[in-house]
C-alpha positions as CSV (number, residue, x, y, z in Angstrom):
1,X,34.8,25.1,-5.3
2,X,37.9,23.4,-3.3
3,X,37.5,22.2,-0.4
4,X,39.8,21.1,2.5
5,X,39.3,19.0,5.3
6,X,40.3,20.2,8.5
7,X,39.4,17.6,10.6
8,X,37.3,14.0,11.0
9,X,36.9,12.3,14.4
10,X,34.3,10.3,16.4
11,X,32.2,12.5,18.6
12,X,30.0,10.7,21.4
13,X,27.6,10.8,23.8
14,X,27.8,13.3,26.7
15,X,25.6,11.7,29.2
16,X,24.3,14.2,32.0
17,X,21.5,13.5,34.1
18,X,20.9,10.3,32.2
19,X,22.8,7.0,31.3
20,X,21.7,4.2,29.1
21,X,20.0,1.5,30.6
22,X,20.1,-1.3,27.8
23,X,23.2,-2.7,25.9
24,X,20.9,-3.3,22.5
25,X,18.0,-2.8,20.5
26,X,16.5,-5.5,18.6
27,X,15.4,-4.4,14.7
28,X,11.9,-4.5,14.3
29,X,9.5,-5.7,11.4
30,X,9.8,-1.9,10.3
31,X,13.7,-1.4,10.7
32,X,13.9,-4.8,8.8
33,X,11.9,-3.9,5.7
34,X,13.1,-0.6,4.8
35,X,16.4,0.4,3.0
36,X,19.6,-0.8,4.8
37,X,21.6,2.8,3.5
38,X,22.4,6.2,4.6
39,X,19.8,9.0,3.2
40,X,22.0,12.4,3.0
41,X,20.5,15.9,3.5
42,X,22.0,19.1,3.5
43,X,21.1,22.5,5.3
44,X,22.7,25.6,4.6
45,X,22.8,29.2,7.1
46,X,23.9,32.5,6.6
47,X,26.0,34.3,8.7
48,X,26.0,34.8,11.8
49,X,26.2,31.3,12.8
50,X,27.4,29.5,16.1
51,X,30.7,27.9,16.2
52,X,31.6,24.1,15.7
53,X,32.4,23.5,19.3
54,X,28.8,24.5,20.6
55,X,27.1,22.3,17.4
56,X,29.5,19.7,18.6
57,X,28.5,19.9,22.1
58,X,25.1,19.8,21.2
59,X,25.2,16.8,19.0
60,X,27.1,15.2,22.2
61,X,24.3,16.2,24.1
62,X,22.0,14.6,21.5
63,X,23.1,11.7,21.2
64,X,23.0,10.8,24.9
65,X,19.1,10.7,24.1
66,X,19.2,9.3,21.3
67,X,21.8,6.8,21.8
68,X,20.7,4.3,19.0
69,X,22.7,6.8,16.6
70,X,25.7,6.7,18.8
71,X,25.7,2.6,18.7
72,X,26.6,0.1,15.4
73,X,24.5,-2.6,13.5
74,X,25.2,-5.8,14.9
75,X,24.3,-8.6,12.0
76,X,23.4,-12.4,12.3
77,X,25.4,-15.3,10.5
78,X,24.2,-14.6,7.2
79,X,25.0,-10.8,7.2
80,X,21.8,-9.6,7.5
81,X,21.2,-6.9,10.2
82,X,19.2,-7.4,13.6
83,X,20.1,-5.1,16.3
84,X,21.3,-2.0,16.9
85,X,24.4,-2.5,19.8
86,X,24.2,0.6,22.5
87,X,27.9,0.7,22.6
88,X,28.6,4.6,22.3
89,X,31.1,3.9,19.4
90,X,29.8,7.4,17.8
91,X,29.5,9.2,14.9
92,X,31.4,10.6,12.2
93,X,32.1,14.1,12.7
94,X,34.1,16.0,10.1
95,X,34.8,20.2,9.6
96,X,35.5,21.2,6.6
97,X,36.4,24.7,5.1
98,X,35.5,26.4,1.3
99,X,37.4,28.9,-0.5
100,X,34.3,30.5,-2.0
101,X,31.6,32.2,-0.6
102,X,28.3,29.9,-0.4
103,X,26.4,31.8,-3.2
104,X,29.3,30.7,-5.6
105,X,29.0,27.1,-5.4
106,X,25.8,26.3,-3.6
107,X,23.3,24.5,-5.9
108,X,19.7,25.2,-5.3
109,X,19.0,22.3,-7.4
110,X,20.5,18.2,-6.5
111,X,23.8,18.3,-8.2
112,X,27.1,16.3,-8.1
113,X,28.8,19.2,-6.3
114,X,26.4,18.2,-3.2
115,X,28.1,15.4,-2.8
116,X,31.2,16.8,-1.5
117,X,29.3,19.2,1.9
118,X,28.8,15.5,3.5
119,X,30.9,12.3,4.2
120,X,30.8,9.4,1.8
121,X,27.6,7.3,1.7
122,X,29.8,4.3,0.7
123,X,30.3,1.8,3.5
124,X,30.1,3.0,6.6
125,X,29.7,1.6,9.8
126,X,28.8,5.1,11.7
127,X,25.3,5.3,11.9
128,X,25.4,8.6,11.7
129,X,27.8,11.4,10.2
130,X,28.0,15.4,10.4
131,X,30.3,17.4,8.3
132,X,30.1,21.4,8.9
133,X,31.7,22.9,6.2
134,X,32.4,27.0,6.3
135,X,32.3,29.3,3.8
136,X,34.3,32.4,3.2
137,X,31.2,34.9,4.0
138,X,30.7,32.9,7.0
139,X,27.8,31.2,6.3
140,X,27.4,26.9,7.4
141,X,26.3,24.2,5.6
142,X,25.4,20.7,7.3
143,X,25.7,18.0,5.7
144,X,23.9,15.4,7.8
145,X,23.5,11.5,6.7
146,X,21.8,8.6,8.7
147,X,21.3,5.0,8.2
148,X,17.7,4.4,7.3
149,X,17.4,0.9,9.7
150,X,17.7,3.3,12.2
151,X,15.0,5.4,11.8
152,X,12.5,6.8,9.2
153,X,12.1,10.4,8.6
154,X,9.4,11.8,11.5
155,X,12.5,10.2,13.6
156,X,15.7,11.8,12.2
157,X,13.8,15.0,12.0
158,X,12.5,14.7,15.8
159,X,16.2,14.1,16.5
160,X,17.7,17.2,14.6
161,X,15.1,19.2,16.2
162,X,16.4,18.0,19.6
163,X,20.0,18.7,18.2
164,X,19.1,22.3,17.8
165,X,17.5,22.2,21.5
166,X,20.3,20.8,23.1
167,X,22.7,23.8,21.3
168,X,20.5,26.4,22.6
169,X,20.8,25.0,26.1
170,X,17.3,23.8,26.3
171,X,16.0,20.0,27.6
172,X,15.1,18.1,24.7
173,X,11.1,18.1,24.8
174,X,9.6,15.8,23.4
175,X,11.5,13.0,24.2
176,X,11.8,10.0,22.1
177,X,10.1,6.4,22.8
178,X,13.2,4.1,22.4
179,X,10.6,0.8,22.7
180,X,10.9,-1.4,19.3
181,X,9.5,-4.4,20.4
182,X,5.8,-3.1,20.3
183,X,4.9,-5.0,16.6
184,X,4.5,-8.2,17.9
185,X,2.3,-11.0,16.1
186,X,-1.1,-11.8,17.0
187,X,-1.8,-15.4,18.4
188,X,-3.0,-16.6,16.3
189,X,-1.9,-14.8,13.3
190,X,-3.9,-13.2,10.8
191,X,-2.4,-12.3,7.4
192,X,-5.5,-10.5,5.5
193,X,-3.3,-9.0,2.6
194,X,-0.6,-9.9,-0.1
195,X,2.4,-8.9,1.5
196,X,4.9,-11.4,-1.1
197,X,5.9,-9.2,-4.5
198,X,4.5,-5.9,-2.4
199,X,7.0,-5.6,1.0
200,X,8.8,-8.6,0.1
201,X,10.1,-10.6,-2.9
202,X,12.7,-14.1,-3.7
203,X,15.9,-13.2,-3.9
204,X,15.9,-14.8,-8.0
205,X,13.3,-11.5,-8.4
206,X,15.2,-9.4,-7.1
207,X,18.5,-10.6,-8.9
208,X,16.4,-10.6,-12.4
209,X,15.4,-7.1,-12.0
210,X,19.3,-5.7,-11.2
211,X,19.9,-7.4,-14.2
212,X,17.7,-6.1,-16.2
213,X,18.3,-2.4,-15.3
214,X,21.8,-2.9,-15.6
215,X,22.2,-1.8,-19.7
216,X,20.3,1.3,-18.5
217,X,23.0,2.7,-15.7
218,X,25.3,4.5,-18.0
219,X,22.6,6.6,-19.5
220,X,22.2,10.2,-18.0
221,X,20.2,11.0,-15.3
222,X,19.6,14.7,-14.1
223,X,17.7,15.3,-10.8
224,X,15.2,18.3,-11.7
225,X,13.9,20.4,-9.3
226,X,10.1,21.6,-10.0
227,X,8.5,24.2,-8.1
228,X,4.7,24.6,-7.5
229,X,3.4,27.3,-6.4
230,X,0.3,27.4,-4.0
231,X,-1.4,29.0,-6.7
232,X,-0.7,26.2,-8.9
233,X,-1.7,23.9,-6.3
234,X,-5.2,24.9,-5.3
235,X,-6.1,24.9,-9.1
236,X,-4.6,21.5,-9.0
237,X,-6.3,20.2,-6.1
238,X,-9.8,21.8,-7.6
239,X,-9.2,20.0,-10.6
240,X,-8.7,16.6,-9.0
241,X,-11.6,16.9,-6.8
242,X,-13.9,17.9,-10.0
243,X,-15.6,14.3,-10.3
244,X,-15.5,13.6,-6.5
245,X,-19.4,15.4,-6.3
246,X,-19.9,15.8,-2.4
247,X,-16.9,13.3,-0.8
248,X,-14.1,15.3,0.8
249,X,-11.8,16.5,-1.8
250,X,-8.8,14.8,-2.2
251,X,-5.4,16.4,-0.6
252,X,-2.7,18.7,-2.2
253,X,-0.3,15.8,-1.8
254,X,-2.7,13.4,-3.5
255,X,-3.7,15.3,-6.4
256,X,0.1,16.6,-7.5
257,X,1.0,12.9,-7.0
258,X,-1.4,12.1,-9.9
259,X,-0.6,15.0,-12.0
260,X,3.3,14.1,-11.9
261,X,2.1,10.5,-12.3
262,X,0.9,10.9,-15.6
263,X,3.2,14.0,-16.5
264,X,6.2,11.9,-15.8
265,X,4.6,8.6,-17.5
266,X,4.0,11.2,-20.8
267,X,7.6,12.1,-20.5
268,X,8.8,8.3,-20.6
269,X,7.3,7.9,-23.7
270,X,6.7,4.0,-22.3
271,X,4.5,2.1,-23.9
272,X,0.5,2.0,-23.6
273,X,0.2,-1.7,-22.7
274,X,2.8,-1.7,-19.8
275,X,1.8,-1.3,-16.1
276,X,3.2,1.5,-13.8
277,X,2.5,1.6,-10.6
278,X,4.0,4.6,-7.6
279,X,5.8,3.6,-4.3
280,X,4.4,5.9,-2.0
281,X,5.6,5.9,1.5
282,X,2.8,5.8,4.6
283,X,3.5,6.8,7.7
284,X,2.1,4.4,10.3
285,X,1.9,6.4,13.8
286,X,-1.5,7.6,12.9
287,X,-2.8,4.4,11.1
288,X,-2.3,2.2,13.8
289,X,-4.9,1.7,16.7
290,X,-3.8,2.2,19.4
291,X,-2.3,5.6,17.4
292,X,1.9,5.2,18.0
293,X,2.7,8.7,19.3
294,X,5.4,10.8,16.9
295,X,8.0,10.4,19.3
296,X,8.3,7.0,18.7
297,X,12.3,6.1,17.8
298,X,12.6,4.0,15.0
299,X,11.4,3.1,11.5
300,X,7.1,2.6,10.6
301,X,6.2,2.9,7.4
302,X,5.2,0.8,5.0
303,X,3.9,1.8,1.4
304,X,0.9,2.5,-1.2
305,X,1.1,0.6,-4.6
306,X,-1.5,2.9,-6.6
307,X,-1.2,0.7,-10.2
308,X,-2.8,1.2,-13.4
309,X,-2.1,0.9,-17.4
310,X,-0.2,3.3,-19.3
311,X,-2.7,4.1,-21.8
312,X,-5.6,4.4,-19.0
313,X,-3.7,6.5,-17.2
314,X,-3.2,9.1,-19.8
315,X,-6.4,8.9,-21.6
316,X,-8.6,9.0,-18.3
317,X,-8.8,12.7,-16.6
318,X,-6.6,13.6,-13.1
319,X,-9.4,12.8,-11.2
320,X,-9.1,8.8,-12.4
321,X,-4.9,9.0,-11.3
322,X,-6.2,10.6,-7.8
323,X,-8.6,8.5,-6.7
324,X,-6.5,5.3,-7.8
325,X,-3.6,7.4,-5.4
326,X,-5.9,7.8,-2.6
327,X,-7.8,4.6,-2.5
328,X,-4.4,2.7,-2.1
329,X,-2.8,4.9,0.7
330,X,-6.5,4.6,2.7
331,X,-6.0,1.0,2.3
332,X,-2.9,1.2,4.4
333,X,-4.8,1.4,7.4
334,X,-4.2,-0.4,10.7
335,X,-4.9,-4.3,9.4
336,X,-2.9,-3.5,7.2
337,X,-0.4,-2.5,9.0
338,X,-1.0,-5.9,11.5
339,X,-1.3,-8.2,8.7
340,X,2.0,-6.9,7.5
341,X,3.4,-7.5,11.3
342,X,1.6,-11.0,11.1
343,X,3.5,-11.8,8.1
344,X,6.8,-10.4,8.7
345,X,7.3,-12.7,12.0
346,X,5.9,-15.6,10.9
347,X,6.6,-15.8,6.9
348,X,9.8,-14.0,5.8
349,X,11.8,-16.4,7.0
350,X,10.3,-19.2,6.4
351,X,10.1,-18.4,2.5
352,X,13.2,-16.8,2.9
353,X,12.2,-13.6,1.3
354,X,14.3,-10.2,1.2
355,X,12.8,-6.7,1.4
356,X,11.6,-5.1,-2.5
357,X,13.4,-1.7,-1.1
358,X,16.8,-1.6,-2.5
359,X,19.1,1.6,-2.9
360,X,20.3,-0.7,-5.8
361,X,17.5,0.0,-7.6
362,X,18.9,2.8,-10.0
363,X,16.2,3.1,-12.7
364,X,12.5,2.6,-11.4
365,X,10.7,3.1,-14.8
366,X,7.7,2.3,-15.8
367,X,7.6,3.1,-12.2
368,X,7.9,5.8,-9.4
369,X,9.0,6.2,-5.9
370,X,7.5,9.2,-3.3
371,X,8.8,10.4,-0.2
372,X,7.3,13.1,1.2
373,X,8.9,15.3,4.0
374,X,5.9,18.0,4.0
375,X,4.9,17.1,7.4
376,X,8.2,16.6,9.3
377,X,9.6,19.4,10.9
378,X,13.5,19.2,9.5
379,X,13.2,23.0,9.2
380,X,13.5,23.7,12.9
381,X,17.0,23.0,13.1
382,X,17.9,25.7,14.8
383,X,21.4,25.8,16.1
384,X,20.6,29.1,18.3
385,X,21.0,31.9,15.4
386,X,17.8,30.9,13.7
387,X,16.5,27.9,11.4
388,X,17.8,27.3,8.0
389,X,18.2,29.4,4.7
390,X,18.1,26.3,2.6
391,X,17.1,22.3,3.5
392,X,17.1,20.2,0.4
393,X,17.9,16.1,-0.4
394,X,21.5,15.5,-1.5
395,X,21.9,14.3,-5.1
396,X,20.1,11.0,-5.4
397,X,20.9,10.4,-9.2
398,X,17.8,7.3,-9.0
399,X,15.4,7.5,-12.3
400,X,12.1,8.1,-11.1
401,X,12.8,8.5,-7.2
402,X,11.1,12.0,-6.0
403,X,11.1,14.3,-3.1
404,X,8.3,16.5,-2.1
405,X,9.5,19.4,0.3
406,X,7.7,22.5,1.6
407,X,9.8,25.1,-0.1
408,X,12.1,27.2,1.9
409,X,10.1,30.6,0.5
410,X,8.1,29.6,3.3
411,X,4.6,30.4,1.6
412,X,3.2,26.8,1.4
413,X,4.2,25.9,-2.1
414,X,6.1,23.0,-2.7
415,X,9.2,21.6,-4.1
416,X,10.1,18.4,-5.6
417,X,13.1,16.9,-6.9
418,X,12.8,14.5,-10.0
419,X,15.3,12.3,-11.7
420,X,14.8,11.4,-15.1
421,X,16.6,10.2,-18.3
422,X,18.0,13.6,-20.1
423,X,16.2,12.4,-23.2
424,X,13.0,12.7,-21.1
425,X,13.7,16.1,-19.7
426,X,12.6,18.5,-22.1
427,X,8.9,16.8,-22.2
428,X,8.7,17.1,-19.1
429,X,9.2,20.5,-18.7
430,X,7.0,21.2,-21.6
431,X,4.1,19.6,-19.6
432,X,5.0,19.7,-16.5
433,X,2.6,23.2,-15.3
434,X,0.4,21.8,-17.9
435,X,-3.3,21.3,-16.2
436,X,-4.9,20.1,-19.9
């Protein structure tokens, strides 16, 4: 595939029958704590499909809503950022054309071609970027990346729906909650949980565990894409749920969690006395009482650390891996949540302390990482010809990093993206649909 590009510019806000009231945005707790990178994503649509003026328009449109994407990261002394400046610098906004029709080159899987339908992820100061590339049969890809500090994923994906509103000349409805400065500390402060080594770590920890990795970088890593049908998935869930006699059975999400868990584990071939433990991201709107609405602006999640043994994980059934799963995201209810608040504001500083997320973080084995956009509703971008063909992750090459989508089929199965060492690979296939 060549492409060419035809154009890259700053687009900004188009305000209309609002303006921005505030001239920045402090980061909160939240913002602080997660990954300080842009996350890429990629949509594709078949022809017809509206031109670039009218998605540009749109995005204008947007952004006057939204204008925290339109702004830049302002840091303090030390480099560290702290508050998004309302400035209406803009985002990058880039066409691009192909000389092939999409069902030549696109991928259907993470590969390195992906990389080239959006801008470089490699410092950049816009907080967000757009590139609409065209294809020969007239079908679009966009190729959409956004700084995480910014905003989590129920945020970006309430913003692209808005996108698609503001294209097909409709108000933007609902509309965002810009406040940030909600997750203050209680007086006096009460920190119930261990929130050092989970959230947060020294920066001599942190520095070790780079190291460590760093003999690993050079082997391969493929991102695999697995799909599950909703077949699969209710004999799954059944299975998990087998030992739960009359409690609520455990979720979809939960129980393929545990199954890839230990199929992934298998794969490694890591050894029976090490610990592994999962990353799994929680989304806090619901958690927290008084519930934050979904149009809340920003970043709120914080994480489950479901942990066990190598060899207890693969000699106990699924049902052991689920409930370990389950019991750690239901513990990452609202004190939680406020002890984590408590302890952000009053200790990270003082211990001086640096978030455990890092894009750094190439190789995360004995242990994995899961985000989960089943719930979000990044399929809706609809520019005014009808929502997407395709949505998938861009390539994210990190060992052990996975991505659970609904799949485009549209049926309620599910796909998930999976990098792993190319020695692993063929195991994991082998076992992967596996339910022994």
């Amino acid at each position: 595939m060549k492409m060419r590009i035809e154009s890259s510019r700053i687009v900004k806000p188009i305000y209309e029958d609002i303006s921005p009231t505030k001239s920045h945005i402090p980061l909160s707790v939240f913002d602080k704590v997660t990954y300080d990178a842009h996350i890429a994503i990629i949509y594709a649509y078949r022809s017809p499909t509206p031109p670039n003026p009218a998605i540009e328009l749109g995005l204008q449109k947007a952004l006057a809503i939204y204008p925290e994407f339109a702004g830049r990261l302002d840091k303090d002394e030390h480099g560290n950022p702290v508050t998004i400046l309302l400035n209406d610098e803009g985002v990058r906004f880039v066409e691009a054309s192909a000389n092939s029709t999409l069902d030549q080159v696109m991928p259907y899987k993470p590969s390195p071609s992906l990389l080239k339908l959006h801008p470089s992820l490699n410092d950049v100061k816009e907080l967000v970027q757009v590139q609409l590339t065209r294809f020969t049969c007239g079908s679009l890809v966009v190729g959409f990346t956004s700084n995480h500090m910014i905003a989590d994923g129920q945020s970006t994906s309430n913003f692209l729906v808005a996108w698609g509103q503001a294209c097909r000349g409709l108000r933007v409805n609902p509309l965002p909650l810009h406040d940030r400065t909600i997750f203050t500390p209680r007086n006096p402060s009460l920190i119930e949980y261990e929130h050092k080594g989970v959230e947060f770590t020294s920066k001599l920890v942190k520095k070790e565990r780079l190291l460590n990795q760093a003999h690993h970088i050079s082997e391969d890593i493929v991102v695999h894409k697995v799909h599950f049908t909703i077949e699969f998935l209710a004999k799954l869930k059944a299975k998990a749920s087998s030992m739960n006699g009359n409690n609520k059975p455990y979720s979809t999400f939960e129980s393929l969690i545990a199954h890839l868990w230990r199929a992934i584990t298998k794969a490694r071939g890591r050894s029976a006395f090490e610990t592994t433990q999962i990353r799994i991201a929680v989304n806090g709107r619901a958690r927290l009482n008084p519930r934050i609405p979904n149009e809340f602006f920003g970043n709120l999640v914080l994480w489950a650390f479901p942990t066990a043994k190598v060899k207890d994980l693969l000699r106990e059934p699924l049902p052991h891996a689920t409930k370990l799963i389950h019991d750690a995201v239901t513990k990452v209810n609202n004190n939680y949540f406020r002890s984590f608040i408590d302890f952000a504001n009053t200790k990270v500083k003082e211990q001086d302390l640096i978030p455990t997320a890092d894009m750094n973080d190439h190789i995360l084995g004995p242990n994995l990482e899961v985000d989960s956009w089943l719930r979000f509703p990044f399929y809706d971008l609809d520019f005014g010809t009808g929502c997407p063909n395709i949505f998938m992750p861009s390539y994210f090459p990190v060992e052990g990093g996975m991505f659970f989508l609904p799949s485009f089929v549209g049926d309620g199965s599910i796909d998930v993206f999976i990098p792993l060492f190319q020695d692993n690979l063929p195991t994991f296939k082998k076992i992967c649909y596996s339910l022994d």
